[in-house]
C-alpha positions as CSV (number, residue, x, y, z in Angstrom):
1,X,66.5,79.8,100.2
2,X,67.3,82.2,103.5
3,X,69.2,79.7,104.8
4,X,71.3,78.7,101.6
5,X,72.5,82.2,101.4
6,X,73.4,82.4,104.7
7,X,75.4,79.4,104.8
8,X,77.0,80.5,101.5
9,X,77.4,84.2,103.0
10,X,79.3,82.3,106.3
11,X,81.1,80.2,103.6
12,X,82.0,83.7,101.8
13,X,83.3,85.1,105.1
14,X,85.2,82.5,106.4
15,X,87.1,82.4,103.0
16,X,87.9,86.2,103.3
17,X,89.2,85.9,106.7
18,X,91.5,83.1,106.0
19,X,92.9,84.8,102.9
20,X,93.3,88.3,104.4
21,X,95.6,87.0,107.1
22,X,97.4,85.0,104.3
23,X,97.9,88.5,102.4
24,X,99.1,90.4,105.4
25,X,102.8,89.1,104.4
26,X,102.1,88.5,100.4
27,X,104.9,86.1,98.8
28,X,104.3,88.4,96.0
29,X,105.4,87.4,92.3
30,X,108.6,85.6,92.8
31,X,107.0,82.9,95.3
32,X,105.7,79.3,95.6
33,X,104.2,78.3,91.4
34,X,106.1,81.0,89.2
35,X,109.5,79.2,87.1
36,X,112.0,81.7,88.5
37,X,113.5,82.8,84.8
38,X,109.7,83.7,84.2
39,X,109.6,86.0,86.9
40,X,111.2,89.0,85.5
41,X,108.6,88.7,82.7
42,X,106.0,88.0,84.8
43,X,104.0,91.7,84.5
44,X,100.7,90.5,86.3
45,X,99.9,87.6,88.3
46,X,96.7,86.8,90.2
47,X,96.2,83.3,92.2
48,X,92.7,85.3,93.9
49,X,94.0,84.2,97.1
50,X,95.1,88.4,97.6
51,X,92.0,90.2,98.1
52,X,92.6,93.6,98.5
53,X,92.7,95.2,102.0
54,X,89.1,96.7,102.8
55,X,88.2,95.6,99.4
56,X,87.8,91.8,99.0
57,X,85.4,92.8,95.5
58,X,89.4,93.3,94.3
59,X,92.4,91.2,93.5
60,X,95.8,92.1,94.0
61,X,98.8,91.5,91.5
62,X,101.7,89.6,92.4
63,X,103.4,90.5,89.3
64,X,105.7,93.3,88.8
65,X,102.8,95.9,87.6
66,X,101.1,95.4,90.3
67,X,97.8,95.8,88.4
68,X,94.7,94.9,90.7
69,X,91.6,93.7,89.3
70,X,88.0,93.9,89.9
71,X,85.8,90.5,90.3
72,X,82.7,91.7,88.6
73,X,79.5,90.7,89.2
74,X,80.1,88.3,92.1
75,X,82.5,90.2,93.7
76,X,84.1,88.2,97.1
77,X,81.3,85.1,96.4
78,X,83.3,84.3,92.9
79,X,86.5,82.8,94.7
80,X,86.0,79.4,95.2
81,X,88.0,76.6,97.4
82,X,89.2,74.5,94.6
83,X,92.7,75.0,93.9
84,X,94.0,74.1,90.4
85,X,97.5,72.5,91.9
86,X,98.9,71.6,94.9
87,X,100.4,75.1,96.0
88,X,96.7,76.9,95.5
89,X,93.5,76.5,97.5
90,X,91.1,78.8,96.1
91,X,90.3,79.9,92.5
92,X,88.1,82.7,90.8
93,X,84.2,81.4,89.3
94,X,83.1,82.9,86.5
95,X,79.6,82.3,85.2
96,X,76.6,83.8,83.2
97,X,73.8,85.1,85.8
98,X,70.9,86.2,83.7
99,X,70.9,84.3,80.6
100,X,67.1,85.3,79.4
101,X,67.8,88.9,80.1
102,X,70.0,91.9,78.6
103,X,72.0,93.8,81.5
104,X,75.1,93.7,83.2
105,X,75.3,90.5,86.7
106,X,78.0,88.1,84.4
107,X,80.4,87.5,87.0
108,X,83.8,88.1,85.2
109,X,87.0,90.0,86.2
110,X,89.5,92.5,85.0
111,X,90.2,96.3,84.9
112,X,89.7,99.0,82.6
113,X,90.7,102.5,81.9
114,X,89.1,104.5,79.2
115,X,92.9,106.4,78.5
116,X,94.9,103.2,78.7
117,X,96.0,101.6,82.4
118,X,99.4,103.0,82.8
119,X,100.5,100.0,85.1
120,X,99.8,97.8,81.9
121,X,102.7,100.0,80.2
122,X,104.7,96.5,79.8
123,X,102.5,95.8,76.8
124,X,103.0,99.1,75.5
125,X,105.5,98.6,72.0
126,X,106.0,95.3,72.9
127,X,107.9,92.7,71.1
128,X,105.9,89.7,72.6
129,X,103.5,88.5,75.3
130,X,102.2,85.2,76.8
131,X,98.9,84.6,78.2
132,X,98.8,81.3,80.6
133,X,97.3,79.7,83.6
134,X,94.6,77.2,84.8
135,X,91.0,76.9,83.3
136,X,88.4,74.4,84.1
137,X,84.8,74.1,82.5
138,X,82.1,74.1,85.1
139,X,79.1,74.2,83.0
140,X,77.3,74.5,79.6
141,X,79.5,76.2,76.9
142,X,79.4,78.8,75.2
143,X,76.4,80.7,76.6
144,X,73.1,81.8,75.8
145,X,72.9,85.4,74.2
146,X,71.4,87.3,76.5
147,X,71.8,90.5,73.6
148,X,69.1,88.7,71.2
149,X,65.6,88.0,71.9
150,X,65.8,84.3,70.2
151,X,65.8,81.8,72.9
152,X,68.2,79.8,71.6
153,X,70.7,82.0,69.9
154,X,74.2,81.3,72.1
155,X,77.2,83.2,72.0
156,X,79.7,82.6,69.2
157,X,82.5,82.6,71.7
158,X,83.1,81.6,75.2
159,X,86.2,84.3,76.6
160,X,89.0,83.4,78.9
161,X,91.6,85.7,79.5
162,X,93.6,88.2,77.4
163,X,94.9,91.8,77.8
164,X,92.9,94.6,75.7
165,X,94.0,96.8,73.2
166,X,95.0,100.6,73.6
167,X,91.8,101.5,71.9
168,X,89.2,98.9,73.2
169,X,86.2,99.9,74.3
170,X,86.3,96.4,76.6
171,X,86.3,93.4,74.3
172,X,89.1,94.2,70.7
173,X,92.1,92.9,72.6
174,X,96.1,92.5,72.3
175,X,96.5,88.9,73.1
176,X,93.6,86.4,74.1
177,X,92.8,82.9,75.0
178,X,89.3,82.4,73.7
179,X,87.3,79.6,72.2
180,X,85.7,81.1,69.1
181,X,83.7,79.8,65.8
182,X,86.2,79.1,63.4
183,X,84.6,78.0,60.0
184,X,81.4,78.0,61.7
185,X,83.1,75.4,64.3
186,X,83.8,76.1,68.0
187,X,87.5,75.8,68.6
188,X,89.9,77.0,71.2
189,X,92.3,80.1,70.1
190,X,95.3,82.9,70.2
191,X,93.9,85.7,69.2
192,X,96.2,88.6,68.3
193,X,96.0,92.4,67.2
194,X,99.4,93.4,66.7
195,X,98.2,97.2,65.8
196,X,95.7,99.1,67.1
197,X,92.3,99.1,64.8
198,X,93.6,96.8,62.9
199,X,92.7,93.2,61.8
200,X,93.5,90.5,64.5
201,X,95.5,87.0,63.2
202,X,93.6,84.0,65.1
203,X,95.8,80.5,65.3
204,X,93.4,77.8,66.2
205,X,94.2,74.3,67.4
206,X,93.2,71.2,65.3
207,X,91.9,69.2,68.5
208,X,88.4,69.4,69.6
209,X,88.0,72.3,72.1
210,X,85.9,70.2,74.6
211,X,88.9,67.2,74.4
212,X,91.0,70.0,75.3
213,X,88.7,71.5,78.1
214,X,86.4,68.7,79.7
215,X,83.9,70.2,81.9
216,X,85.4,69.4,85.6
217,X,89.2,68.6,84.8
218,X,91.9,71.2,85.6
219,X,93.8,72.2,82.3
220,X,96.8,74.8,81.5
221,X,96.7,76.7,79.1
222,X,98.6,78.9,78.0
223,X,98.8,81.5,74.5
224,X,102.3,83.0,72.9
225,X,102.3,86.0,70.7
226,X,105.5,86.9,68.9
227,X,104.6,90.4,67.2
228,X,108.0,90.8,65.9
229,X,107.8,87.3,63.9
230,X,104.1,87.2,63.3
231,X,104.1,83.6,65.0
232,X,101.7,82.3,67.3
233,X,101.3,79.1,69.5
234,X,98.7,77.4,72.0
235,X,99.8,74.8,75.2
236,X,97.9,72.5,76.8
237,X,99.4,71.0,79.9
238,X,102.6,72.1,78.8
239,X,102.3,70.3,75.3
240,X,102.5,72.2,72.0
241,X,99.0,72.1,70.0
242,X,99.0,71.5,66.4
243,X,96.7,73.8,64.9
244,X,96.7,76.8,61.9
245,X,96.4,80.8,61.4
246,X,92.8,81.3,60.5
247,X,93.5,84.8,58.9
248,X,95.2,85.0,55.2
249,X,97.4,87.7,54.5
250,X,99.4,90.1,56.4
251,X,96.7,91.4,59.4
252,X,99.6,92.2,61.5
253,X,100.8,94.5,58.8
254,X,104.6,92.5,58.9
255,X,105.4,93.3,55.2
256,X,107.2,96.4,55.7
257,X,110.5,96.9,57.1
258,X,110.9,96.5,61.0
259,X,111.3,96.0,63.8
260,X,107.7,95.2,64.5
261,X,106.1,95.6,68.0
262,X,102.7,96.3,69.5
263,X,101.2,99.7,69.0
264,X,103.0,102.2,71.1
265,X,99.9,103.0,73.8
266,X,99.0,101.2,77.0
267,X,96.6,98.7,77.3
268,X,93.3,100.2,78.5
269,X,92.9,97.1,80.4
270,X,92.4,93.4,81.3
271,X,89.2,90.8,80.8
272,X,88.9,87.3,82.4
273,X,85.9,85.5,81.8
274,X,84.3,87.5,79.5
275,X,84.3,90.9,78.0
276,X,83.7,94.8,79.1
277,X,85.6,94.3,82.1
278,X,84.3,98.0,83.6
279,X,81.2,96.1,83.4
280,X,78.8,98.5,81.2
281,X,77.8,95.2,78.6
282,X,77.9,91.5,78.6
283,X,79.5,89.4,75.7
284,X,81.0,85.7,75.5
285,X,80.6,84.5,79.2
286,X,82.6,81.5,80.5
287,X,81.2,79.0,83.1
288,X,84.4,78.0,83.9
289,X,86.7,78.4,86.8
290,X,90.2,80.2,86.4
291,X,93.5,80.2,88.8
292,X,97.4,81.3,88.7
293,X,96.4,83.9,85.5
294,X,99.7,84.9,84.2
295,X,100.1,87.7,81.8
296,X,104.0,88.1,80.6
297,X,106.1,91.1,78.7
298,X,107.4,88.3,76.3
299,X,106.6,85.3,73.9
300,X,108.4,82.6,75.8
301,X,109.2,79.2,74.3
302,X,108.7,75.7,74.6
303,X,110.7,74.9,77.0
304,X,109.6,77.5,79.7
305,X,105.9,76.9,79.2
306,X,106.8,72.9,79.6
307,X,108.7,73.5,83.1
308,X,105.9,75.9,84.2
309,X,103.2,73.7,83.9
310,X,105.5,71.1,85.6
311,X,106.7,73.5,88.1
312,X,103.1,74.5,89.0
313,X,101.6,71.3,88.6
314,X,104.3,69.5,91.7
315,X,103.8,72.6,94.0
C-alpha cells in the first residue's frame, strides 16, 4: 500500500509541475477549444489544467468571471491524464469515497458563497444560460446512499454540473445537467429554476441515459435554458436529443406579462460532480470524469453547440 501511494503521490506531483509551468502564461478563455462567437458568452471555463498558484486544491477560470473553484475531497490527486480531445491532456475525477458511511470525502468541485458569489453576477437576471462540456462514466452509477442506513438504498440522481441558485443552500440550482429518476426511471436531464424558491421545469431525453453515457467513452454534453421562452434542450456530441418537460404547468411562472429572466440575485455558487460544493454534506455523487466545463451568460442554439463540439473535438 506504501508504495502505491507514493507512486501515486510522484504521479500527483509530476502532474502539478507540468501544469504550473503550463499556467505561468495561461491562454485564458479565448484560446485553443472555445468557438470564438462563444467566447463573449463564455462566463466560466475550467479545462483543470490551471491549478492555482500555491494552491493546486484550486482551479482557475478561463472565462470572463474568472470564478476559481475548489476540487473537494481529492483536491490536486482528482486531475487525471486523460484528456477528453485532442487539445486537453488532463481532466478532473470525481468519485464517491465512503459509500457505507455518512460524512463529507466525495471528491467533487465547485465554489460556494453563503451571500451569492459576486463573480457569478452573469447569471444574475439573466435571460439564458448553457451548461456544456465533456463527461465520461468511470464506474457504477448512480451511487450508494451513504445518508441511509439500508445497504442497498442508491442515490436517486447521479449530478454533473450546473450553477446554483441565489438561495441554495448547495444543491436547488439555476441550470443543471443531472441524470435523475424520472417516473421512477433514471434518465439524463436540464434541470431549471427560473425563480428563486420556486418549482424547477426538468426536460428529459427519450434515449436511455447509459446509451448516452457508456461507462469509458468520452461524451459532450451540453444543457440550454431559455428563461425568457420557457424552452429547454439537451446535446449529445453536438446532436439535438428528443426528449420532453417532465413538469406540467407553468413552474417557471411564464404566464404573466414579461420580460422573463432569472431571479435578480447572484448565484451563491457552482457544483460539479455532486452537490454542497462548500463540502458540509454529500448528495448524488458521480464516478465519472469531467473536462472543458463551460458555463455561458446565454441559451445558444443549434448551430453553435454543433460547431463547438466539432471545434473541440478536431483540436
Amino acid at each position: 500500500m506504501r508504495s502505491r501511494r507514493n507512486t501515486v503521490t510522484a504521479t500527483v506531483a509530476a502532474l502539478l509541475t507540468a501544469l504550473t509551468t503550463t499556467a505561468a502564461t495561461p491562454s485564458g478563455a479565448g484560446a485553443g477549444p472555445v468557438l470564438p462567437s462563444l467566447r463573449p458568452h463564455l462566463a466560466a471555463y475550467y479545462d483543470f489544467e490551471h491549478p492555482v498558484p500555491g494552491n493546486p486544491a484550486r482551479e482557475r477560470d478561463l472565462g470572463f468571471a474568472r470564478t476559481d473553484i475548489d476540487l473537494v475531497g481529492g483536491g490536486a490527486r482528482t486531475r487525471t491524464y486523460d484528456g477528453a480531445h485532442r487539445g486537453s491532456r488532463v481532466s478532473l475525477q470525481v468519485r464517491q469515497v465512503a459509500p457505507d458511511a455518512k460524512g463529507n470525502d466525495d471528491w467533487k468541485a465547485g465554489v460556494y458563497g453563503p451571500s451569492g458569489v459576486p463573480t457569478l453576477r452573469a447569471f444574475n437576471g439573466v435571460d439564458g444560460m448553457t451548461v456544456m462540456g465533456w463527461f465520461k462514466m468511470t464506474g457504477p452509477n448512480p451511487a450508494l446512499n451513504s445518508n441511509t442506513a439500508a445497504p442497498d438504498d442508491r442515490y436517486g440522481a447521479v449530478g454533473l454540473a450546473g450553477v446554483l441558485s441565489g438561495d441554495s443552500d448547495g444543491h436547488a440550482v439555476r441550470g443543471l445537467l443531472e441524470i435523475i429518476e424520472v417516473g421512477g426511471e433514471l434518465r439524463l436531464v436540464a434541470l431549471g429554476r427560473r425563480v428563486d424558491g420556486s418549482a424547477s421545469q426538468t426536460f428529459a431525453a427519450s434515449e436511455d441515459w447509459r446509451t448516452l453515457l457508456p461507462v469509458g467513452e468520452w461524451v459532450f454534453l451540453a444543457a440550454t435554458f431559455d428563461f425568457g421562452t420557457g424552452a429547454m434542450a439537451l446535446y449529445r456530441n453536438g446532436r439535438r436529443l428528443a426528449g420532453s418537460y417532465t413538469v406540467p404547468g407553468d413552474p417557471w411562472d411564464l404566464a404573466g406579462p414579461g420580460p422573463h429572466r432569472a431571479s435578480p440575485t447572484d448565484p451563491r455558487g457552482i457544483k460539479i460532480g455532486g452537490s454542497f460544493p462548500q463540502n458540509t454534506a454529500e448528495r448524488n455523487p458521480c464516478d465519472c470524469r469531467m473536462d472543458s466545463l463551460m458555463f455561458l451568460d446565454s441559451a445558444v442554439g443549434d448551430d453553435r453547440i454543433r460547431a463547438q463540439y466539432r471545434w473541440s473535438a478536431a483540436r
